[in-house]
PDB file of N, CA, C and O in Angstrom:
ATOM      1  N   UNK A   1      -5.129  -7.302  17.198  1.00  0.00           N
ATOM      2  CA  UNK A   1      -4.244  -8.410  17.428  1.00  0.00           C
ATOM      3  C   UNK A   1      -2.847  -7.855  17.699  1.00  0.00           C
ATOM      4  O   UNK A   1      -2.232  -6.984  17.084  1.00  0.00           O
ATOM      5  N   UNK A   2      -2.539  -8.486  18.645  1.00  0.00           N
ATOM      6  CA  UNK A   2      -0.846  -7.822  19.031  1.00  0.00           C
ATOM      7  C   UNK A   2       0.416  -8.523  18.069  1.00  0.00           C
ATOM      8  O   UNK A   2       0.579  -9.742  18.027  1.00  0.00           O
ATOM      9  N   UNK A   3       0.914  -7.957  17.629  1.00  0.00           N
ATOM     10  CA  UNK A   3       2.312  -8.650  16.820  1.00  0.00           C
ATOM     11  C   UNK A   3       3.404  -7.800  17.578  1.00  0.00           C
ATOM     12  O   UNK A   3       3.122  -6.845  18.302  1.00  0.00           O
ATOM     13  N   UNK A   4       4.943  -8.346  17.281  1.00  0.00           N
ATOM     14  CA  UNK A   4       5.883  -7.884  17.338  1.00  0.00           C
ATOM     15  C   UNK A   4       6.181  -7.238  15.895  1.00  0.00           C
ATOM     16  O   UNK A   4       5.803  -7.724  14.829  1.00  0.00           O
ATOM     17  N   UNK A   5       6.870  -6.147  16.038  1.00  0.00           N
ATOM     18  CA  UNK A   5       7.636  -5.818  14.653  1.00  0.00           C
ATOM     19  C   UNK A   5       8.776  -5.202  14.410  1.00  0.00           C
ATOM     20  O   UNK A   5       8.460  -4.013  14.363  1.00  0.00           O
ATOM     21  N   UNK A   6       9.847  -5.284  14.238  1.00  0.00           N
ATOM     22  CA  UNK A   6      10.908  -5.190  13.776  1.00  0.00           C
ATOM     23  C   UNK A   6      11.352  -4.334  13.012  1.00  0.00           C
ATOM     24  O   UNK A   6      11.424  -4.661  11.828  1.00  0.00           O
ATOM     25  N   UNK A   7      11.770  -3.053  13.375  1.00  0.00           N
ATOM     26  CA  UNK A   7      11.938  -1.991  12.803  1.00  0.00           C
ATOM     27  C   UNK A   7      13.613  -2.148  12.494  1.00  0.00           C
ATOM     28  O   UNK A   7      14.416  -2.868  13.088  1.00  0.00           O
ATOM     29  N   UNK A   8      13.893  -1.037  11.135  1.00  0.00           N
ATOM     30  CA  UNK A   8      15.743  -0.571  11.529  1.00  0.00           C
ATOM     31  C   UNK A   8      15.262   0.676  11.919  1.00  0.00           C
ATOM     32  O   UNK A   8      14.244   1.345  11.740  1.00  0.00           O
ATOM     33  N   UNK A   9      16.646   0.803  12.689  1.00  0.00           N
ATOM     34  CA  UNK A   9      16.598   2.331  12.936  1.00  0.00           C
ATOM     35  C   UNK A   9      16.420   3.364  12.239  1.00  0.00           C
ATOM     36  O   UNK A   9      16.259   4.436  12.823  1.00  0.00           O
ATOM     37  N   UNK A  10      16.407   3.312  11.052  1.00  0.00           N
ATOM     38  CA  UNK A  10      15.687   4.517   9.980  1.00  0.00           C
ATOM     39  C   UNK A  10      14.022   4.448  10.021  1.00  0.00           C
ATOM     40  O   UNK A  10      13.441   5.533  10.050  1.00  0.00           O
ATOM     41  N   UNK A  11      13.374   3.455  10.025  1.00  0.00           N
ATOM     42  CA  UNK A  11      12.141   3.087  10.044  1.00  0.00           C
ATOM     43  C   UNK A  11      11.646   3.592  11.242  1.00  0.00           C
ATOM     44  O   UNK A  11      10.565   4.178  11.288  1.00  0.00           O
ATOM     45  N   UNK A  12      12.495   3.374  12.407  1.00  0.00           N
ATOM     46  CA  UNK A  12      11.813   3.691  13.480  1.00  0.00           C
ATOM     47  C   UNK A  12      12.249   5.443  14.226  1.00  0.00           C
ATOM     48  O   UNK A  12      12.009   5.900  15.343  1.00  0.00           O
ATOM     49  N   UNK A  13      12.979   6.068  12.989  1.00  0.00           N
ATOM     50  CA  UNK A  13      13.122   7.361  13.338  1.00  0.00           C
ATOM     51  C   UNK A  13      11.968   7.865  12.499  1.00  0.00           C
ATOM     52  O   UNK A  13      11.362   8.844  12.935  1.00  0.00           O
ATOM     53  N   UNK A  14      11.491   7.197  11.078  1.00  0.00           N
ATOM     54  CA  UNK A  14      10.379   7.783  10.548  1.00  0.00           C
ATOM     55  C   UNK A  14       9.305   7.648  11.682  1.00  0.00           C
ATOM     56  O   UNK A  14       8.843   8.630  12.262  1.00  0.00           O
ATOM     57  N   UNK A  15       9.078   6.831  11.852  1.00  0.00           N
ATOM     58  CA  UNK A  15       7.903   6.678  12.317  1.00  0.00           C
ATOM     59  C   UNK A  15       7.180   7.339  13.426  1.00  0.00           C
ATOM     60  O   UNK A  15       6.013   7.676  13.628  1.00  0.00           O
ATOM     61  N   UNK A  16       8.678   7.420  14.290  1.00  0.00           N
ATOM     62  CA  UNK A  16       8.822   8.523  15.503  1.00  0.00           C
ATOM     63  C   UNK A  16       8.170   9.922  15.110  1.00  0.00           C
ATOM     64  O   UNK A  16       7.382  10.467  15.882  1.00  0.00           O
ATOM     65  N   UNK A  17       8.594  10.603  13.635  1.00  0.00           N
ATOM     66  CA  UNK A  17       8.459  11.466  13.134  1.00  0.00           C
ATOM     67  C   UNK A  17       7.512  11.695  12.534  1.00  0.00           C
ATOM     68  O   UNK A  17       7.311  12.905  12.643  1.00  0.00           O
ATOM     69  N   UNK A  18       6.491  11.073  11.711  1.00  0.00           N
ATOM     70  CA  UNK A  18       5.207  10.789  11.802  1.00  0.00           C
ATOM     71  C   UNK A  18       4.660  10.576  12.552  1.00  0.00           C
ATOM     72  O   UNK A  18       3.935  11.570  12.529  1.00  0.00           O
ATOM     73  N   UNK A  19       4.276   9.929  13.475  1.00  0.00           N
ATOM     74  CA  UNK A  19       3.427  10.471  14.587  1.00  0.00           C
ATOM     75  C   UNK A  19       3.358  11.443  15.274  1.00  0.00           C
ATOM     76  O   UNK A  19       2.320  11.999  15.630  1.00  0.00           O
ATOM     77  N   UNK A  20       4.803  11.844  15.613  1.00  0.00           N
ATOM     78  CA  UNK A  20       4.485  13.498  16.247  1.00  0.00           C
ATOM     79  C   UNK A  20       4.228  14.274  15.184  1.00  0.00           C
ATOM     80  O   UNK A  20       3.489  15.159  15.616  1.00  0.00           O
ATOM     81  N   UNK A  21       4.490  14.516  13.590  1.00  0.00           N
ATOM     82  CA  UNK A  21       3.843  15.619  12.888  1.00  0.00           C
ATOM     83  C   UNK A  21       2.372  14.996  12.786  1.00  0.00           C
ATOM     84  O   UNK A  21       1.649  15.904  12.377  1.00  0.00           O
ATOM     85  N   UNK A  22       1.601  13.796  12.990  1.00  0.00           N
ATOM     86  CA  UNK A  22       0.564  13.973  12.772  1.00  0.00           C
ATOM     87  C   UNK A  22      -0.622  13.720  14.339  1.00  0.00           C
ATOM     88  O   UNK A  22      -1.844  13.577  14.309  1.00  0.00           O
ATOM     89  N   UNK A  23       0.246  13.741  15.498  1.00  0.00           N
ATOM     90  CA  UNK A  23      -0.442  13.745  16.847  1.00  0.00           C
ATOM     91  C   UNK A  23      -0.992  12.625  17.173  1.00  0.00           C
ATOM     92  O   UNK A  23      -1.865  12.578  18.041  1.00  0.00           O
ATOM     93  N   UNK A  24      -0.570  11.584  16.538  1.00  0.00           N
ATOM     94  CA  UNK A  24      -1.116  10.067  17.128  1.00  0.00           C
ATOM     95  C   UNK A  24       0.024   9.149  17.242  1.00  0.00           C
ATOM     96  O   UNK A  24       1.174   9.377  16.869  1.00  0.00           O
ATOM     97  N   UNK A  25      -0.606   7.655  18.025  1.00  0.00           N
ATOM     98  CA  UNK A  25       0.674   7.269  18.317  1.00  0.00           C
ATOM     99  C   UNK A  25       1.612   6.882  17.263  1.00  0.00           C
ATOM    100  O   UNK A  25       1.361   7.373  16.162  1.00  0.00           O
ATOM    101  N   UNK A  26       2.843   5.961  17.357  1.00  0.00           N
ATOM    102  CA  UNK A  26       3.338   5.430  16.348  1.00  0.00           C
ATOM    103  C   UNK A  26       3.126   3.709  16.160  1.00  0.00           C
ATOM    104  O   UNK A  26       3.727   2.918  15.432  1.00  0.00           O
ATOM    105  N   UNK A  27       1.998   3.500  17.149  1.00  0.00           N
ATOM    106  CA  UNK A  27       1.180   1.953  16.372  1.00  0.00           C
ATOM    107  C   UNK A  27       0.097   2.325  15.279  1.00  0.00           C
ATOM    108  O   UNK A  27      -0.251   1.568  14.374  1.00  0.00           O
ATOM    109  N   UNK A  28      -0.468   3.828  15.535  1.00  0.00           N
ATOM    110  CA  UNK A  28      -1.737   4.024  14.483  1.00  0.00           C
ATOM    111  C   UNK A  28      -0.777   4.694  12.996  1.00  0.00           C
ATOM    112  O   UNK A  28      -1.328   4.756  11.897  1.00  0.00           O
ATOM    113  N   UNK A  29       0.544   5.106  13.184  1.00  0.00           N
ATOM    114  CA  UNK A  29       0.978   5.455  12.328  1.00  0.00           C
ATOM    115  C   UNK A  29       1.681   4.357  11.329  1.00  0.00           C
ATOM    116  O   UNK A  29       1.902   4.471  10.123  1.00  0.00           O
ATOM    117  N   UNK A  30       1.825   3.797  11.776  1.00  0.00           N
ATOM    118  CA  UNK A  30       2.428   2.180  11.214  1.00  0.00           C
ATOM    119  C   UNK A  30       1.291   1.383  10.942  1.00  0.00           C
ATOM    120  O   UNK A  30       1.638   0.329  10.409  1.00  0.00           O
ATOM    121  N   UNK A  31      -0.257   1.499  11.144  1.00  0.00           N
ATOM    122  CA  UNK A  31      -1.248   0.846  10.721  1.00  0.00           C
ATOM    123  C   UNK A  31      -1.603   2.158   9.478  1.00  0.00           C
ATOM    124  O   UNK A  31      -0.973   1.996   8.433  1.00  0.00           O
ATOM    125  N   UNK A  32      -2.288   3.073   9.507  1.00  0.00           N
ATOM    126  CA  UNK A  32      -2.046   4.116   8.322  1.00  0.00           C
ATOM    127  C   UNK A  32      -1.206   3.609   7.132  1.00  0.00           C
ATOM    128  O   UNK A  32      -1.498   2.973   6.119  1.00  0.00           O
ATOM    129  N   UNK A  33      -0.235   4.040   7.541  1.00  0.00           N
ATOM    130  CA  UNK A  33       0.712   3.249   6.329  1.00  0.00           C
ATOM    131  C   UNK A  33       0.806   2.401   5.406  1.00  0.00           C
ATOM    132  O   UNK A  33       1.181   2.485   4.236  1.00  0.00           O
ATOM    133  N   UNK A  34       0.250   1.175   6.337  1.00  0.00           N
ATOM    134  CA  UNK A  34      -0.027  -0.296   5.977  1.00  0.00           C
ATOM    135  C   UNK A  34      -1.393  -0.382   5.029  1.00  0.00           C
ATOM    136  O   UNK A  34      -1.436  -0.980   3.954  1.00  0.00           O
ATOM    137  N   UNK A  35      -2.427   0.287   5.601  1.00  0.00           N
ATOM    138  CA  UNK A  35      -3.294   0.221   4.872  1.00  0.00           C
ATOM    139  C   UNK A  35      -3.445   1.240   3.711  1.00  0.00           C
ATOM    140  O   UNK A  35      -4.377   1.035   2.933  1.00  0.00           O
ATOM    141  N   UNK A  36      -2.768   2.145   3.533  1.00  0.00           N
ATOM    142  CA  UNK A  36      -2.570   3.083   2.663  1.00  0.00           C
ATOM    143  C   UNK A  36      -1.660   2.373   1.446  1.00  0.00           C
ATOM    144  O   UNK A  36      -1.673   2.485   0.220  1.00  0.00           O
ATOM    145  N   UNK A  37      -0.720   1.448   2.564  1.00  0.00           N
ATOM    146  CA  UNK A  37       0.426   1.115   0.723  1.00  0.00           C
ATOM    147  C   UNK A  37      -0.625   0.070   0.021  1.00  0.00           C
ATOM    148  O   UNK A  37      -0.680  -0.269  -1.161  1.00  0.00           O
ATOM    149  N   UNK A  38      -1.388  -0.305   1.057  1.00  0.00           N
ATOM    150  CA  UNK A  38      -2.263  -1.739   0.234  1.00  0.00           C
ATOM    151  C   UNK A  38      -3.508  -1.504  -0.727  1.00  0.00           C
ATOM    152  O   UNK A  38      -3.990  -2.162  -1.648  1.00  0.00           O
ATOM    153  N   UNK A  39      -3.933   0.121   0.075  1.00  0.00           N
ATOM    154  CA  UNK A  39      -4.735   0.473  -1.074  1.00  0.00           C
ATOM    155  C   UNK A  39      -3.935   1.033  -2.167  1.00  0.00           C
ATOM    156  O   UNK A  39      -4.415   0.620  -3.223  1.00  0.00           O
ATOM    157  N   UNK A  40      -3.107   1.654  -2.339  1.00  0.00           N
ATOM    158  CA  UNK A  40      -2.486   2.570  -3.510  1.00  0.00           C
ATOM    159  C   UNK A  40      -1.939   0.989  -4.532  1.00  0.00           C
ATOM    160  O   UNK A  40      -1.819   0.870  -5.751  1.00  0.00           O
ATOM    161  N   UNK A  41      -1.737   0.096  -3.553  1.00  0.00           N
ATOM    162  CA  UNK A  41      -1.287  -1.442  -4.707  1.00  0.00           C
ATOM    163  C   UNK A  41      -2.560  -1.798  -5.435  1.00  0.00           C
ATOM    164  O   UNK A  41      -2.720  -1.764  -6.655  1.00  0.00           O
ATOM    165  N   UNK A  42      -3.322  -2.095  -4.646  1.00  0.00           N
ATOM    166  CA  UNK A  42      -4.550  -2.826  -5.317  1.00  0.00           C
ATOM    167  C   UNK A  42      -4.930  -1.357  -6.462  1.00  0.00           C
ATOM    168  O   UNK A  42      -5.164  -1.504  -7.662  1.00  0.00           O
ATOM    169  N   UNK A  43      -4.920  -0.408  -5.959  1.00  0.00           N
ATOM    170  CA  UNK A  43      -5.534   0.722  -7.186  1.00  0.00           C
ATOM    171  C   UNK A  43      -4.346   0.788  -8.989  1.00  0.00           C
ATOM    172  O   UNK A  43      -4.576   1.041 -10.172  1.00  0.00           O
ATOM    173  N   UNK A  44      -3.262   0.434  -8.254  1.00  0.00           N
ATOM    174  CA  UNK A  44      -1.935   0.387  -9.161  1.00  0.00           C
ATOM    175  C   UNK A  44      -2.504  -1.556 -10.280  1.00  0.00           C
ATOM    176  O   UNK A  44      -2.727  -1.871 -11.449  1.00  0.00           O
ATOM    177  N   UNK A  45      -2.485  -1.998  -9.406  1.00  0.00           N
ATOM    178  CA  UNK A  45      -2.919  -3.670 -10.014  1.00  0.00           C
ATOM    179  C   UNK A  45      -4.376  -3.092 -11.004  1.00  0.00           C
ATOM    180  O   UNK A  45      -4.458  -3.298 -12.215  1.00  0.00           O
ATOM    181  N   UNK A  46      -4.987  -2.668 -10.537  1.00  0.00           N
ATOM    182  CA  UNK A  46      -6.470  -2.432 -11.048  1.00  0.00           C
ATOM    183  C   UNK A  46      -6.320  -1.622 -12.263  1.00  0.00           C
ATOM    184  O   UNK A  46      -6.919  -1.819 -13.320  1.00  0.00           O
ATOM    185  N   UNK A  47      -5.450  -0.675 -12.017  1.00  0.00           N
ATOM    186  CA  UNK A  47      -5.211  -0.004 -13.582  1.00  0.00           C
ATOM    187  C   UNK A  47      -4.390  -0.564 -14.807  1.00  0.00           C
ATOM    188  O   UNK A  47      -4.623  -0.318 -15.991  1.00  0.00           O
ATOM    189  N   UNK A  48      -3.165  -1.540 -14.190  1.00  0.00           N
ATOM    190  CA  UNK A  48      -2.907  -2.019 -14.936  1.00  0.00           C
ATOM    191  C   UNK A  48      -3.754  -3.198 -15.654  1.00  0.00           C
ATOM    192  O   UNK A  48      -4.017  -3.174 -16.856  1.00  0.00           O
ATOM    193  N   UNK A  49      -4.104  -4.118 -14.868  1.00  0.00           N
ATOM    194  CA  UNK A  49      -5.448  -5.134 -15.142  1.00  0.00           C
ATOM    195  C   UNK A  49      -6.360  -3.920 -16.423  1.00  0.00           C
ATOM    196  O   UNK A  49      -6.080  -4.104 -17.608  1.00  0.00           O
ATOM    197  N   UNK A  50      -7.116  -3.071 -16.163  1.00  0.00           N
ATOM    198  CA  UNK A  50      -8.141  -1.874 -16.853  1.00  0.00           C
ATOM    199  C   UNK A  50      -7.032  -1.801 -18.606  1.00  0.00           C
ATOM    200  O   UNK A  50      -7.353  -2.081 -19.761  1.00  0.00           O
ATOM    201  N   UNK A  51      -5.721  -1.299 -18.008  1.00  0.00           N
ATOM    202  CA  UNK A  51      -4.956  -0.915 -19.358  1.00  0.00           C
ATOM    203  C   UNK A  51      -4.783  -2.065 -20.394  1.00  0.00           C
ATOM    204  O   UNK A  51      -4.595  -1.776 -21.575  1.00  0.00           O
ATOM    205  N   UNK A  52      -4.847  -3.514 -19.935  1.00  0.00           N
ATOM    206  CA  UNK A  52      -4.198  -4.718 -20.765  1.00  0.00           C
ATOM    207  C   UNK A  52      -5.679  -5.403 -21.175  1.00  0.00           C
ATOM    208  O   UNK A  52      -5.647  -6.327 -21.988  1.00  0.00           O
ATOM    209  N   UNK A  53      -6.822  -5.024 -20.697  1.00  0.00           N
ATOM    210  CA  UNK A  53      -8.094  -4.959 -20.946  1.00  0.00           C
ATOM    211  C   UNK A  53      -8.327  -4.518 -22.425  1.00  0.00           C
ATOM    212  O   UNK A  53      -8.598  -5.237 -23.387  1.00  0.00           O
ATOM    213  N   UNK A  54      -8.159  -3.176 -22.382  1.00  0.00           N
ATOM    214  CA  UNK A  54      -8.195  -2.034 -23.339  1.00  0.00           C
ATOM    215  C   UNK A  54      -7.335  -2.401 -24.374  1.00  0.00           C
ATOM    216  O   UNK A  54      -7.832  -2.213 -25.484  1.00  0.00           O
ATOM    217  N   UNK A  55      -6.070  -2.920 -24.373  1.00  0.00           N
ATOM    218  CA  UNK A  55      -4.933  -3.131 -24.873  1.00  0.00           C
ATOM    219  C   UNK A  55      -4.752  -4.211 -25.617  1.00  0.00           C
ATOM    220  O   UNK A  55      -4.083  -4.321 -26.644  1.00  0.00           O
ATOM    221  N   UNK A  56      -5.458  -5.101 -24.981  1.00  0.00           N
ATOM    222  CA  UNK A  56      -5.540  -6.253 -25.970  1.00  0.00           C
ATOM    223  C   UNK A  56      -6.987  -7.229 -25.991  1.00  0.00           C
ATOM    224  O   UNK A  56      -7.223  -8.413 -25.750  1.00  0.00           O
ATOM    225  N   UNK A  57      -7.897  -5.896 -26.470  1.00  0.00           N
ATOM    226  CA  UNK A  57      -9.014  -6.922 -26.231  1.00  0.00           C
ATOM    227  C   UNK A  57      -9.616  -7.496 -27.952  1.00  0.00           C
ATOM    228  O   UNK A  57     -10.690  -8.031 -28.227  1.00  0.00           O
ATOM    229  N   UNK A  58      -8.568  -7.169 -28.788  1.00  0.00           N
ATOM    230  CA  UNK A  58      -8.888  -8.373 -29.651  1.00  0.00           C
ATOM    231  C   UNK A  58      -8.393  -9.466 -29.415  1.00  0.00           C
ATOM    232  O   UNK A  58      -8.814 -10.465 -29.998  1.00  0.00           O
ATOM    233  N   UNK A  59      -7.527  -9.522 -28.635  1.00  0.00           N
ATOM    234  CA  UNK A  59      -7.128 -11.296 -28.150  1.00  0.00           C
ATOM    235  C   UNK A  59      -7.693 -11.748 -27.252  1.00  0.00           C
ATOM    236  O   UNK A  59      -7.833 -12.971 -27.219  1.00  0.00           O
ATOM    237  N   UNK A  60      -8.259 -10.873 -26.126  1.00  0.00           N
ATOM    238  CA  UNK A  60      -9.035 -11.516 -25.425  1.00  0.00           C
ATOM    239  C   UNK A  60     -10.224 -11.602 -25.699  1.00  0.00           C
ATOM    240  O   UNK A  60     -11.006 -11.945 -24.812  1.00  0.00           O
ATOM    241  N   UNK A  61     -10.745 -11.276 -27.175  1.00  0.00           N
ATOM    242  CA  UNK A  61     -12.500 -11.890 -27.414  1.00  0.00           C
ATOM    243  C   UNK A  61     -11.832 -13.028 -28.038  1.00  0.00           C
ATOM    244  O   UNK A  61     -12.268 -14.139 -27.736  1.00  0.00           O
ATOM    245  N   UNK A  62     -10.639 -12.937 -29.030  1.00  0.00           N
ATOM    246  CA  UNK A  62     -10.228 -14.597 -29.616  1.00  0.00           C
ATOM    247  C   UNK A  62      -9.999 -15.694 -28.849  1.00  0.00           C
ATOM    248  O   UNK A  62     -10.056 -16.870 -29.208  1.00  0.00           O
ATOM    249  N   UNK A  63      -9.722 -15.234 -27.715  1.00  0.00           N
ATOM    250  CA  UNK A  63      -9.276 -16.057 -26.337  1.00  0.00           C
ATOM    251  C   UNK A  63     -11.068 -16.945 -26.174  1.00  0.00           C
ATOM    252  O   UNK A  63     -11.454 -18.112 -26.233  1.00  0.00           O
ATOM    253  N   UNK A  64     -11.746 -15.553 -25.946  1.00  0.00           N
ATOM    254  CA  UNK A  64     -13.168 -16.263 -25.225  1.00  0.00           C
ATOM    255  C   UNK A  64     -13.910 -17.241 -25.858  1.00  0.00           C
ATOM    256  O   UNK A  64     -14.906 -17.712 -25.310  1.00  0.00           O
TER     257      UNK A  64
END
């Protein structure tokens, strides 16, 4: 799907710069990214979710 996107000029000197150190363009380098920060969130959410599990699961069997 085509979007517009809106870079600042720092963003779009990274990006410039990532793609040439990694030899692809700078639409696949700006999709990389994207899907990389979304996995490292959901893995960050998931541990915390795992830790408050662990953390308070005598309230959450009093809860159930």
């Amino acid at each position: 799907m085509a979007r517009t996107l809106r870079l600042s000029g720092e963003a779009e000197i990274a990006v410039a710069r990532i793609a040439e150190a990694e030899g692809i363009s700078q639409n696949e380098a700006i999709n990389r990214a994207l899907l990389d920060y979304a996995s490292k969130r959901s893995a960050v959410r998931d541990a915390l979710i795992a830790s408050i599990v662990v953390e308070d699961a005598a309230i959450l069997d009093r809860l159930a």
